[in-house]
N, C-alpha and C positions, 0 to 999 in steps of 0.2 A: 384557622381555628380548629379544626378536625383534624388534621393532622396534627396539630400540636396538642388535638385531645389523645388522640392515639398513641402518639410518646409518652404521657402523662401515665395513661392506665399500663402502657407497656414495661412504665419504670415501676408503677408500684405493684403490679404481677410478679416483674422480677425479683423484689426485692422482699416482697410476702413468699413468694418460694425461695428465697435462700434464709429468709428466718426459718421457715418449717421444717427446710430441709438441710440448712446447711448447707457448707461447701459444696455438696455433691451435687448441685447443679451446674453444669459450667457454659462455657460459650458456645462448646460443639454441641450439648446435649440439650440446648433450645429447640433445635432445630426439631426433635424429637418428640419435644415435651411437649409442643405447637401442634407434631403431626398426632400425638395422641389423643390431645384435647378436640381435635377433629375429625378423629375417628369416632369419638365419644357422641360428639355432639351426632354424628349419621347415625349412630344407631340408633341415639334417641329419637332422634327425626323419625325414623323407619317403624321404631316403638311406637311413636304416638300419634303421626299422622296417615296407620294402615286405617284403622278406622274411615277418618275424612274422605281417601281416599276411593274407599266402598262406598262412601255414600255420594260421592261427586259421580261415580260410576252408575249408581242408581241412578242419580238424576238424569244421567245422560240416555241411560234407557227409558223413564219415563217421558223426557224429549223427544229421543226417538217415534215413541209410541202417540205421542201427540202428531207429531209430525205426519206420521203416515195417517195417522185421524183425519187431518187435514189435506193430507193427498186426497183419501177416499172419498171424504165431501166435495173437494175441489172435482173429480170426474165427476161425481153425482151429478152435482149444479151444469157442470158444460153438456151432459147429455141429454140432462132437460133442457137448456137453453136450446142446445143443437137442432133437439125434435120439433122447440117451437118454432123456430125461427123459419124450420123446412116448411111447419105448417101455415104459415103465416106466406110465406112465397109460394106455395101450391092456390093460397087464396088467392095472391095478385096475380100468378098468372092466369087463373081461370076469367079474373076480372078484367086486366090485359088482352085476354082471347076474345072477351064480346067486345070491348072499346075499340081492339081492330078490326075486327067485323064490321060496325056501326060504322068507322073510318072507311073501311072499303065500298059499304055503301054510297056512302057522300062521296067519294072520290071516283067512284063510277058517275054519279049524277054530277060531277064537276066538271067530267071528262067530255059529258056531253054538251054541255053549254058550251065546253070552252072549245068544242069544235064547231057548234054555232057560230061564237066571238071569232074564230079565226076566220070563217068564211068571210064574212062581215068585213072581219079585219084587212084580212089579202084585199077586197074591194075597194077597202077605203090606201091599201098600201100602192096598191096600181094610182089611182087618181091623186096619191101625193108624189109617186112617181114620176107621173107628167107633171103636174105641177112644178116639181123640186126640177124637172129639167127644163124646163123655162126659165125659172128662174135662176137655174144657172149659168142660161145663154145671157138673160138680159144682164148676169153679174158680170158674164165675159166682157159682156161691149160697156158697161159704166166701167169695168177696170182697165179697157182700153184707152176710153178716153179720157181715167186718169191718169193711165201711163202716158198718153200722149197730151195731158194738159203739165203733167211733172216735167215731160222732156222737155217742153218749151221752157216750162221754169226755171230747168237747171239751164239751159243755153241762155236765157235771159241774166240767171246769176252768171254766168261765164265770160258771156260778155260785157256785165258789169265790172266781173274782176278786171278783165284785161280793159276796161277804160279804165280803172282805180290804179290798175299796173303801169297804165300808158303814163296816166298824171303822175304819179308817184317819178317813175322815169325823170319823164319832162323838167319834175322840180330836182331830181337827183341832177338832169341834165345844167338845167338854170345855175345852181347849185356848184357843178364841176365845173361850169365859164364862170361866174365868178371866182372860184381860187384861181383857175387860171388867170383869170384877169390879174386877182392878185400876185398871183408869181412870176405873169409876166410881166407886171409894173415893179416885182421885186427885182428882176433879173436883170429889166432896164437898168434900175438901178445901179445893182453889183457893173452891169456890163459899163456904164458911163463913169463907175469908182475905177473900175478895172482899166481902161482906154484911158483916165485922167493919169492912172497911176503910169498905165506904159509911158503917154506924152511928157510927163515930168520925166522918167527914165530916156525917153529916146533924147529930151531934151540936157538932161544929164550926161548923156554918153555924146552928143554933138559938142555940147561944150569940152567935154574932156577930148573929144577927138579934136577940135581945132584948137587944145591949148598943146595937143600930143605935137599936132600939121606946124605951130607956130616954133614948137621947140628945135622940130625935124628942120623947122625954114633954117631959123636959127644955124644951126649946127649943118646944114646944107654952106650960109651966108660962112661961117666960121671956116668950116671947110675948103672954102671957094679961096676966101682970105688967106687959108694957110698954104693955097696950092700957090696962088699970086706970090705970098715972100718966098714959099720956094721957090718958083721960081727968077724971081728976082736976085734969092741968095744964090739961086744956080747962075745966073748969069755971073752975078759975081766971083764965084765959084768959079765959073768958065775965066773969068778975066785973071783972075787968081792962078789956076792949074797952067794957066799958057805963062806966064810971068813964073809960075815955079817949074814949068818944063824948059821955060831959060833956063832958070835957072842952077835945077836939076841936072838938064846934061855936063853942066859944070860939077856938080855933086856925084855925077853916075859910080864914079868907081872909088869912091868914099861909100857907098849905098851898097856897093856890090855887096863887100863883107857881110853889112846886114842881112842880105838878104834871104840866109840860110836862115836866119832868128824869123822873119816877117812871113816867110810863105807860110811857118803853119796858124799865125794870125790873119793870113789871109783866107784859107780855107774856115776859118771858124767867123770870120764875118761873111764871107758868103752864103754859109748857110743860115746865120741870122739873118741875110738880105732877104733869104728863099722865104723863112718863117713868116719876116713880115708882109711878106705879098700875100705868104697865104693867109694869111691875118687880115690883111685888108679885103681882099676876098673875101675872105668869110664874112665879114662885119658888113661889107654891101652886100653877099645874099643876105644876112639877116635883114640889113635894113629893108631891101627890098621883099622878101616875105613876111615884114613886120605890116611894109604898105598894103601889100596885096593883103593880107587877112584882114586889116583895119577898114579897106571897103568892101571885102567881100562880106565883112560885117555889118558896116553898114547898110549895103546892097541889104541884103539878109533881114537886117532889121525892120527896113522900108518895106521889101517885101509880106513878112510876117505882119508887120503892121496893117498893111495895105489887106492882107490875106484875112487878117481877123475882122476888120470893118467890111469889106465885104461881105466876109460870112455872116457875121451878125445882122447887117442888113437882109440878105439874102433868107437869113434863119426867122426875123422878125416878119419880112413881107410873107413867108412862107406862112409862119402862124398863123399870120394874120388871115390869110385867105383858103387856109384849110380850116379855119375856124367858124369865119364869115360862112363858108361853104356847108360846113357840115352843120352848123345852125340851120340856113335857109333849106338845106334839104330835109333836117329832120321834122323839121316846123311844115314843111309841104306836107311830106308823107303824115306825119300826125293830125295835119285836117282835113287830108285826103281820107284818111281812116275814119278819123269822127263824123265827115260828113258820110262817107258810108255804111257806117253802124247805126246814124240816124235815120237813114232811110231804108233800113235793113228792121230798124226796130218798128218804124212807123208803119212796116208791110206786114210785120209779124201781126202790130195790134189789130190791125183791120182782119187779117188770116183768123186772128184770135176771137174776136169780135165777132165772126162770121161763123166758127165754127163752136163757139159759145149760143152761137141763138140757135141754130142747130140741134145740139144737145139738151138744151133747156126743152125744145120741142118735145125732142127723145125722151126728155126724162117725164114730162108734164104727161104722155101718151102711158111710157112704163109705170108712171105712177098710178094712172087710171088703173090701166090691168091688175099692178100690183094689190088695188084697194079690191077689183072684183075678186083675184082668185083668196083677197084676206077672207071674206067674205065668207064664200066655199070652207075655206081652211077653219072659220071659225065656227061653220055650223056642223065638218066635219069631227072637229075637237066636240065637239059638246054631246054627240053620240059615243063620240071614244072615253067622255070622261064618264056620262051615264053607265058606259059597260065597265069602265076603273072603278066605280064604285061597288059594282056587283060585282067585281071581281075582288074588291078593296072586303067585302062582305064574307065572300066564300072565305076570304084568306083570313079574317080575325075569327072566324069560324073554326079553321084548321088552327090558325094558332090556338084559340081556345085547348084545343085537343091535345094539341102538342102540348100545353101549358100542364093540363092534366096527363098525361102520358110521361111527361117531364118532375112531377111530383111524382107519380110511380118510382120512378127512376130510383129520384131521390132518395126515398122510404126503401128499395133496394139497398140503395148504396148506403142509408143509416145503417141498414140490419146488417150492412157486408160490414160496417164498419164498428159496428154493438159486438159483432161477431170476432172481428180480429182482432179488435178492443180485449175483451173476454180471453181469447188465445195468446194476446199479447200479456192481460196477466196472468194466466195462468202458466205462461212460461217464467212470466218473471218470480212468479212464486216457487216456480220449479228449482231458477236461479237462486231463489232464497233460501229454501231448501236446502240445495247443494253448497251452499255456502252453508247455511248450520252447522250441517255433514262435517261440510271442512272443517270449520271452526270446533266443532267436535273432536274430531282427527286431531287436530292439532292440541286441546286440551287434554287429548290423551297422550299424546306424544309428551306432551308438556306434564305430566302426570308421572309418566315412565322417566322422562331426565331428571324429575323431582324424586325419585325413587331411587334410582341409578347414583344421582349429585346434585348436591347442591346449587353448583354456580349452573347460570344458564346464557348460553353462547349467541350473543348476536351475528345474526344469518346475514350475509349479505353487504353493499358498502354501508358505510357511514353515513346517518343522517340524522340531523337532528328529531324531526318526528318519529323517526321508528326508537331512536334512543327514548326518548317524552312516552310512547305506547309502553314500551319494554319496562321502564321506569315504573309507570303508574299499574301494569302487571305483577311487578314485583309489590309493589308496595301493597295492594291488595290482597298479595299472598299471605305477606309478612303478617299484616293484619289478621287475616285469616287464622294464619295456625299461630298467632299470638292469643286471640280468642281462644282458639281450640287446646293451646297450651294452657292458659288460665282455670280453662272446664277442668280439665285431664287434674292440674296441679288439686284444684279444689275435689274431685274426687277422691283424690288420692290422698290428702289430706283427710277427706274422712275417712277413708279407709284407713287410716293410720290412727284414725282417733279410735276407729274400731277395736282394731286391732289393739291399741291400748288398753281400751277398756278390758275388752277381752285377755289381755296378760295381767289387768287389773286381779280382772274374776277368778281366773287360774291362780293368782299367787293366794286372793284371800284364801281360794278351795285347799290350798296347798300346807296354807297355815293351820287351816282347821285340821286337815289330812294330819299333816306334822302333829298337833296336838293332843288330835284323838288316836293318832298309831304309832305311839312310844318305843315298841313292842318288837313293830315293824320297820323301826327307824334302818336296821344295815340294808333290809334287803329294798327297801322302797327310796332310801338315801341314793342309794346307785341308779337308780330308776328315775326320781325325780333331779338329781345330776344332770342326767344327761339330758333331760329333757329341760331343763335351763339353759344347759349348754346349746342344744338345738332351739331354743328361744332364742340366746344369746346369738346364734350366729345366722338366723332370721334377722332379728334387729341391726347385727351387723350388715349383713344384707342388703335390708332397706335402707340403713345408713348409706353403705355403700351408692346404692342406685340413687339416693338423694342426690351425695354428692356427685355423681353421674351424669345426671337430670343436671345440677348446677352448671358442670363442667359443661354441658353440652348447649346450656343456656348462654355459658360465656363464648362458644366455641362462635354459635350464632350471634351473638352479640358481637365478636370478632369480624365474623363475616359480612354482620350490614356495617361493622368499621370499615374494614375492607371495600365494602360497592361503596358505601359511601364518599371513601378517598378515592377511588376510581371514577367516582362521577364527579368528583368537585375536579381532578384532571382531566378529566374533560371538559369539565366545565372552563376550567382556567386554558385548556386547551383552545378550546371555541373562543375564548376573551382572547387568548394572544393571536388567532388568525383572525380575528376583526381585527388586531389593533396592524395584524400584517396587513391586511388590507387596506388599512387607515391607509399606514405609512407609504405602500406601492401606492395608491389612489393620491398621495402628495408629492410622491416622486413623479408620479405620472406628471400632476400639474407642473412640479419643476422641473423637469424635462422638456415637457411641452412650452412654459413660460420660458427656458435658455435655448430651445430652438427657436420660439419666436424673435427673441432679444436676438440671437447667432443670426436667424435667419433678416432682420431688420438692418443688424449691421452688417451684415454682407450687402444687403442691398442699399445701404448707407453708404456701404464703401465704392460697391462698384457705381453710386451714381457722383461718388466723390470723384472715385478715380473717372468718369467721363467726363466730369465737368471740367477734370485738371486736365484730361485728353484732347479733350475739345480746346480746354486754354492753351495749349502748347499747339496743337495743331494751325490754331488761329496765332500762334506766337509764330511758329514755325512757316506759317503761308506770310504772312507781315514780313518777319525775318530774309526768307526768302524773296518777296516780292521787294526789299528792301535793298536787299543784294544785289536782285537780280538788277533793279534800278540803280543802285551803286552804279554795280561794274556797268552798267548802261549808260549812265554818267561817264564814267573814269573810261568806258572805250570812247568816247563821245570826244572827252576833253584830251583823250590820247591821240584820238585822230586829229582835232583840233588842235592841241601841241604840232603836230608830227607836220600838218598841213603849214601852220606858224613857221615850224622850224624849216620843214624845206622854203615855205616864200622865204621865209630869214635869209636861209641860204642863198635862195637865189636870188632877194634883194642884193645880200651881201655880194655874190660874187658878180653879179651884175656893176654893183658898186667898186665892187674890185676891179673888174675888167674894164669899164670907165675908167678910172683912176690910172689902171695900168694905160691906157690908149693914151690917156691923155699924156699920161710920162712918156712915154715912147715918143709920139709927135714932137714933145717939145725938146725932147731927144734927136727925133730926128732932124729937127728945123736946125737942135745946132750944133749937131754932127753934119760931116759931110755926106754926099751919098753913098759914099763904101761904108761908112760909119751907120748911114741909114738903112744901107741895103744888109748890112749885117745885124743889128740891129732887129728890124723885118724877120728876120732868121730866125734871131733868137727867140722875138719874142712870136712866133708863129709856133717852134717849136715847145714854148711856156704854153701857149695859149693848148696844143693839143696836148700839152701834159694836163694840164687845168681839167680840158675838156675829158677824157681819159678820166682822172681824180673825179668830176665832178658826175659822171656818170655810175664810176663804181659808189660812191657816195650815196648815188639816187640809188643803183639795185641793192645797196644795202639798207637803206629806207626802207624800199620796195620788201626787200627780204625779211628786214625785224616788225613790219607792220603785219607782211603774213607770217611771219612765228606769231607776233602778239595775236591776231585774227583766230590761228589755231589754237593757242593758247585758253581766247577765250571760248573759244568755242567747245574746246575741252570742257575745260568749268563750267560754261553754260549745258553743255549734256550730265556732267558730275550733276547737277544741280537737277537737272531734269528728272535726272535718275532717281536722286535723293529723293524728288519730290515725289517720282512715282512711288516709291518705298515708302516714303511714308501714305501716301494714299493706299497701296496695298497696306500696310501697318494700320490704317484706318479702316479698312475692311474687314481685316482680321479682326481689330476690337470690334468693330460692329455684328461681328459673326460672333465676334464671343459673349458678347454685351445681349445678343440675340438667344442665345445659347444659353445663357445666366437668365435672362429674361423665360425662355421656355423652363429653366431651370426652379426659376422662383414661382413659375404658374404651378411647378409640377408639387415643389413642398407646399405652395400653397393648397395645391389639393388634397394634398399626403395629410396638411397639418387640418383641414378641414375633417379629413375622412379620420385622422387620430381623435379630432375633436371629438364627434359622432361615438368613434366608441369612446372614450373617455366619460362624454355623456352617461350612455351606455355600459358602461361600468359602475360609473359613478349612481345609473337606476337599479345592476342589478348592486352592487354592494347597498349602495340603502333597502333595497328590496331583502337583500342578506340580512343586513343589519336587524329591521323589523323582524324577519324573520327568528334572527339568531337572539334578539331580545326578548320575542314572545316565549323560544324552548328556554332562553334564561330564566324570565321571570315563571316559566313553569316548572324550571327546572328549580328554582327557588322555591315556589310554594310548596313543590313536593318535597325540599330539603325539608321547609319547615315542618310540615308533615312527618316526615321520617323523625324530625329532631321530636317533637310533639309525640310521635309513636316510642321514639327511644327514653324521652321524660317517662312516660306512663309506662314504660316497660322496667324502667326502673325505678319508677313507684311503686311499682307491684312487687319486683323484686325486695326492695327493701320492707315492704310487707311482710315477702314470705319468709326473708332472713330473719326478720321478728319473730315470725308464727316459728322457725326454725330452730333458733334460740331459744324460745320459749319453752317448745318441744325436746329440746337438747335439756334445757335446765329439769323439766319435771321427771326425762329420762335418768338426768344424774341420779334426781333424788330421790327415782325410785330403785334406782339401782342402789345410791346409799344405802335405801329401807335393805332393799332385798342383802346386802351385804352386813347390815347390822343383824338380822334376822337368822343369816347365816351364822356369825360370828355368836350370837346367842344362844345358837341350836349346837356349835362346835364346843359353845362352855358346858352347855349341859350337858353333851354328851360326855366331856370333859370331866364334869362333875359326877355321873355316874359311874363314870369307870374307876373314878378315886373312890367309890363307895363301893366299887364291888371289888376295887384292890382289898381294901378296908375288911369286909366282908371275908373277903380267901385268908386273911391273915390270922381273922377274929375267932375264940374257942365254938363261938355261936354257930358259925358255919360248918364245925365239924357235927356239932348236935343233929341241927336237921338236916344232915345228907342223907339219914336213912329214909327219912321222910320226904325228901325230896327226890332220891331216888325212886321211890315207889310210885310219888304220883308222877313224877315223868314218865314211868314205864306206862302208869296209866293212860294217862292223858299227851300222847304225843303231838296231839297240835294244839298244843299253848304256844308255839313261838307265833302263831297266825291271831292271835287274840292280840285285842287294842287294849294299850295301856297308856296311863297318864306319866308323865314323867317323876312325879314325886309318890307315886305310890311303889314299895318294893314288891317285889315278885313273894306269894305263898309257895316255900322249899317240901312245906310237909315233915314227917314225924324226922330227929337225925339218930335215930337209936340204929335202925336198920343200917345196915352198909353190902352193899352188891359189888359184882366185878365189874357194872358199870361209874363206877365213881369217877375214873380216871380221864377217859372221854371227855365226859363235861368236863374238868377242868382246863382239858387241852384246847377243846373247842373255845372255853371263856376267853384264855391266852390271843389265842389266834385271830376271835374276834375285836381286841381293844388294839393288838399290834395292825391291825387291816384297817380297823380306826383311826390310828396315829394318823399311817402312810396317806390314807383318804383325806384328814384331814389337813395334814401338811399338802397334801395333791389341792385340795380345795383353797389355801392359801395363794398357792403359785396361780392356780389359775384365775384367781380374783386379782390379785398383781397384774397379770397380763392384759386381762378384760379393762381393767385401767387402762395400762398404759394404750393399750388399741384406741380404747375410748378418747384420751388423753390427743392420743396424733389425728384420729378422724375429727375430734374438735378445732385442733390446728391445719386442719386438709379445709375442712367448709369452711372456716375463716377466710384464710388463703381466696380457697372458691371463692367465695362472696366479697373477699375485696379488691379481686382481679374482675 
């Protein structure tokens, strides 16, 4: 609103100066016409508030002079208080000085009884002496015999515990033979599952060994059979070979030829022959190391059998009798003990018993004593309380005194304290004082930059209260010399009516002048000219300074524009750093709400991401433990395969080499024996190829079971490894998860301690706020006030624009009068000069020049005589004529041409006085509407 009042007046300023003035104001020459208007206004400032000034000066000396008024009373008062206060402690200590006197006495008379009471005392200290030392001895021996009634006690609970420990034992004992019972009735048990289960086994393996012994009979019987047709077909054979070596020798040498073909068939059944012996050899060692293992298994069985029923019996009597045993020995020694500690406790009671009546004696005697030396002790006591009390006497006595001596004191310490009280204001009034001072100083100062300039500089930083001080200074001022402007204007105003009146008075005297001195109209015309003119340029003058006084009114009016939009920027200053404040006080909150939201899901995340950790790890050990079971499996059933496949194998080739024997045999039965014995050869030589095959066979078993073995033994470390990796991998999260976890304690503190100040912000910005809302609203009601001082300042104004205008208009119109009065005065004279053209031209004029002559010789100062304007001059006789004829006419000439020129001069300058008038009317306008 102020600013857009400031544009307002600034546009119609402008534009009322370029009506008055025309073009000739421009854009550069604002700058100018601003700087003059505020030159104007200081010197009016300077003009009309040196007065105020002197008298703010006065007052500051008549402050002064109070001030030091108030110094001089202020020592006054302190030095009569000073003198009293000395006399009033000269009193108490004289009174002081007898009260310890009086004390010295009674404390002499105290000192003497109380070395009475001592002797007395010591007496009665000696015989509580002995006393107290008997009674110490008989405390020694009652606390002997309760230490030694305690020790029994505690040996009594001691050997309570250890019978509660014995039993406790006993039942843990009882307790442990029955489990044992039970587990050795369990064990019988397992042991007679176990012996059923061997007996069914050993009975299983005798049957399979007599169905093995029946097969071996068997194949013994088989055996026997096939050696019988051999040799039955041998004999045969034999009946045969003699019957074909008939009849071969017949054949020999048909056979010869052959023979080169047959020998190398004959070397190749020989060593078939050789084979199968070895074949058969071998097949009897096996059979016969098949017998031998078959009892030495059995052997072995029976043995182990034989070994384990022993043992078990051996293991069972053993229990049994280190059971039985350690039962009846514990159970001895345990009533061996408890009859011991009975008769150990039954000794004690009687001990106890014994040294209880004892005691009882002892005490029944100590108590006697104890009741005589009560006795003593109490009639002792009752003289020591009789002296307490007189001593109890003296002391409420001295207290008394003390009590009184302590009110002394006290009444000191009021007057110490009436006293510093006293110095303490009288310093602080010093203080106030000197702040006056200051505050005076400062008024001066403040006087002299009022002097100096206008504007006045805030010292120091920025704050709202010294703004609110500063503010309410100025506006006080403003007031001030707004009052003292209103006086000044209203003086000057009557002095202007004065002053009017008074060119009233002059113009009437003027008219009269004018009317009664016709005569003296040239030489008093020039005279009173000028002295209009010097009217004239008084009135211009004060016009002048009017508008001066205007100008300087606006110049000020400018300037509280000016603070005023300076304050309102600040004002709007101070609203947009609250609303700063606002908005950082909301960013704080949403920052602080997206750290918590960041900081929630971080911690949302990382307890997602352990929860998935944890799930894979548990995936991961499953997995693993699933694997590892697998391949536990799949070696299991590889062994099992591999075990399968070699029995396979060796069923098979067991089955094979059966098969093969038996082909052979019934080969050999019928082939002959070179056909057998080669034969033999052969297949001895099959059987070590077999054997040879069937062995590399087995180290290649052997061989891909330890690859597969290493194999997995590999994988099962890979897997190890894995698992350690991931256990370290579980570390690491846990370290990290640990580390996030210190991490979230730490923002949780960050965001506790951000909270704090956030708080803390948030108390002082409301504390701002209030604050910056109280200089608002004070800074508002002193607007309103300025606005309130700037209505009244131009209500007054527009007053004095009236009273102005007013004064302008009765100026016109006197100046009309006084220019019609002129213009009447220039006709007549106008009109006299046509009558004295008239007059020079007429025969009448030649008549009385002689007579006119004469009396001018006569009477030479008739030009100094008052004349009316219509009366003509008496010329005197004109018959006379002199040599001064010529003179006067020249001088008449000269006179009405001096006329003309004067009066055309008096034209121009009444034009001018116009036009002057005419733009200083258009200058206060302008003024008064800027």
């Amino acid at each position: 609103m102020f600013v857009l009042q400031q544009r307002v007046l600034e546009k119609c300023i402008m534009d009322i100066t370029k009506k008055a003035f025309g073009d000739q104001i421009e854009t550069d020459n604002r700058g100018t016409f601003l700087n003059r208007i505020k030159e104007i206004t200081l010197e009016t400032f300077q003009l009309n508030y040196g007065e105020e000034i002197l008298l703010l000066q006065q007052e500051l000396r008549q402050s002064q002079e109070t001030i030091e008024k108030t110094k001089l009373e202020y020592f006054d008062r302190e030095q009569q208080l000073i003198i009293n206060l000395e006399q009033k402690l000269q009193e108490q200590q004289i009174l002081q000085l007898k009260e310890l006197n009086n004390l010295q006495e009674m404390y002499d008379e105290q000192n003497q009884l109380n070395k009475k009471l001592q002797v007395n005392l010591d007496r009665l200290n000696r015989q509580n002496n002995e006393l107290t030392q008997q009674n110490n001895q008989l405390n020694k021996e009652i606390s002997n015999l309760k230490e030694n009634y305690s020790q029994f006690e505690q040996q009594q609970k001691i050997k309570n515990q250890e019978i509660y420990e014995f039993r406790q034992k006993f039942e843990q004992q009882v307790s442990t033979n029955s489990i044992l019972e039970q587990q050795y009735k369990s064990m019988k048990q397992e042991m007679e599952k176990v012996i059923k289960e061997m007996q069914r086994k050993n009975q299983s393996q005798i049957d399979e060994n007599i169905i093995l012994e029946n097969e071996v009979q068997r194949l013994k019987w088989e055996y026997e059979q096939l050696k019988t047709k051999k040799h039955q077909e041998s004999q045969k054979y034999k009946e045969a070979l003699e019957q074909l070596k008939q009849k071969s020798q017949n054949k020999i040498r048909e056979y010869k030829q052959k023979l080169k073909e047959v020998q190398n068939k004959d070397a190749f059944i020989i060593e078939l022959q050789d084979q199968i012996k070895e074949l058969e050899d071998h097949i009897e060692f096996q059979q016969g190391q098949h017998k031998q293992s078959i009892k030495n298994l059995e052997v072995q069985y029976k043995k182990q059998f034989e070994n384990l029923e022993q043992n078990m019996e051996q293991e069972k009597s053993i229990i049994q009798q280190h059971l039985s045993k350690s039962l009846e020995s514990t159970l001895n020694d345990k009533d061996r003990e408890i009859l011991s500690l009975f008769s150990q406790t039954q000794q004690l009671k009687q001990s106890l018993q014994i040294e209880q009546d004892i005691k009882q004696k002892n005490v029944i005697k100590f108590e006697d004593q104890i009741k005589q030396l009560n006795q003593q002790m109490n009639e002792l006591n009752n003289e020591i309380q009789d002296q307490l009390m007189k001593i109890q006497q003296l002391e409420q006595e001295l207290i008394k005194k003390d009590q009184n001596i302590k009110l002394l004191l006290n009444d000191v310490d009021e007057l110490r304290q009436f006293s510093e009280q006293t110095l303490n204001t009288l310093r602080e009034n010093q203080d106030y004082l000197s702040e006056l001072e200051r505050e005076k100083q400062q008024q001066h100062e403040i006087i002299e930059n009022i002097q100096n300039q206008l504007e006045i500089q805030i010292k120091g930083s920025f704050s709202y209260k010294r703004l609110g001080e500063e503010l309410e200074q100025r506006c006080k001022l403003y007031k001030q010399e707004h009052c003292l402007m209103l006086e000044e204007q209203l003086k000057r105003q009557a002095s202007c009516q004065q002053e009017i009146d008074k060119l009233n008075d002059e113009n009437q005297q003027n008219i009269l002048n004018f009317e009664n001195q016709q005569k003296k109209l040239k030489l008093e015309f020039k005279l009173q000219s000028e002295e209009q003119m010097r009217q004239y340029n008084q009135l211009e003058k004060e016009s002048q300074q009017m508008n001066e006084q205007i100008e300087n009114l606006e110049k000020q009016h400018q300037e509280l524009i000016q603070d005023l939009e300076s304050y309102i920027t600040q004002y709007t200053n101070a609203l947009s750093q609250i609303e700063e404040l606002k908005n950082r006080e909301k960013d704080l909150i949403q920052t602080q709400s997206k750290n918590q939201q960041i900081w929630n899901n971080e911690k949302q995340l990382l307890t997602s991401q352990l929860e998935d950790q944890k799930v894979q790890l548990n995936k991961l050990k499953q997995q693993v433990i699933i694997s590892v079971g697998k391949q536990k499996q799949q070696l299991k059933q590889q062994l099992i395969e591999t075990k399968q496949f070699i029995q396979n194998r060796l069923q098979s080739y067991d089955i094979d080499i059966r098969e093969y024997l038996q082909n052979q045999i019934k080969r050999i039965l019928q082939l002959s024996n070179q056909e057998l014995y080669l034969e033999k050869r052969n297949h001895e030589v099959i059987l070590k190829d077999f054997e040879i095959e069937f062995d590399r066979k087995i180290d290649q078993v052997k061989r891909e079971y330890k690859l597969i073995q290493e194999e997995q033994d590999i994988i099962i470390k890979q897997k190890m490894q894995q698992i350690y990796q991931y256990d370290q991998s579980i570390n690491d999260l846990k370290k990290q998860l640990n580390l996030k976890i210190q991490e979230s304690d730490n923002l949780q503190s960050q965001f506790l301690i951000s909270d704090q100040l956030c708080k803390e912000l948030q108390k002082k910005a409301e504390i701002d706020q209030m604050h910056s809302q109280k200089t608002i609203s004070q800074l508002q009601e002193e607007l309103i006030q300025i606005q309130q001082t700037v209505d009244f300042i131009q209500r007054e104004r527009q007053y004095f624009e009236q009273r102005y205008n007013d004064f302008k208009v009765m100026s016109e119109r006197k100046l009309d009068q006084i220019s019609r009065e002129y213009q009447q005065q220039i006709q007549q004279l106008e009109v006299l000069v046509q009558k004295n053209e008239k007059v020079d031209s007429s025969p009448v004029f030649l008549k009385h020049s002689l007579s006119s002559s004469q009396g001018f010789h006569r009477s030479p100062n008739m030009i100094k005589q008052n004349y009316h304007y219509q009366k003509p001059p008496n010329y005197g006789s004109p018959t006379l004529r002199t040599p001064n004829k010529s003179p006067i006419n020249e001088r008449a000439d000269k006179t009405i041409e001096e006329l003309r020129v004067e009066i055309h001069q008096q034209k121009e300058k009444l034009s001018r006085m116009k036009l002057n008038f005419t733009e200083s009317q258009k200058k206060s306008k302008i003024s008064s509407n800027y």
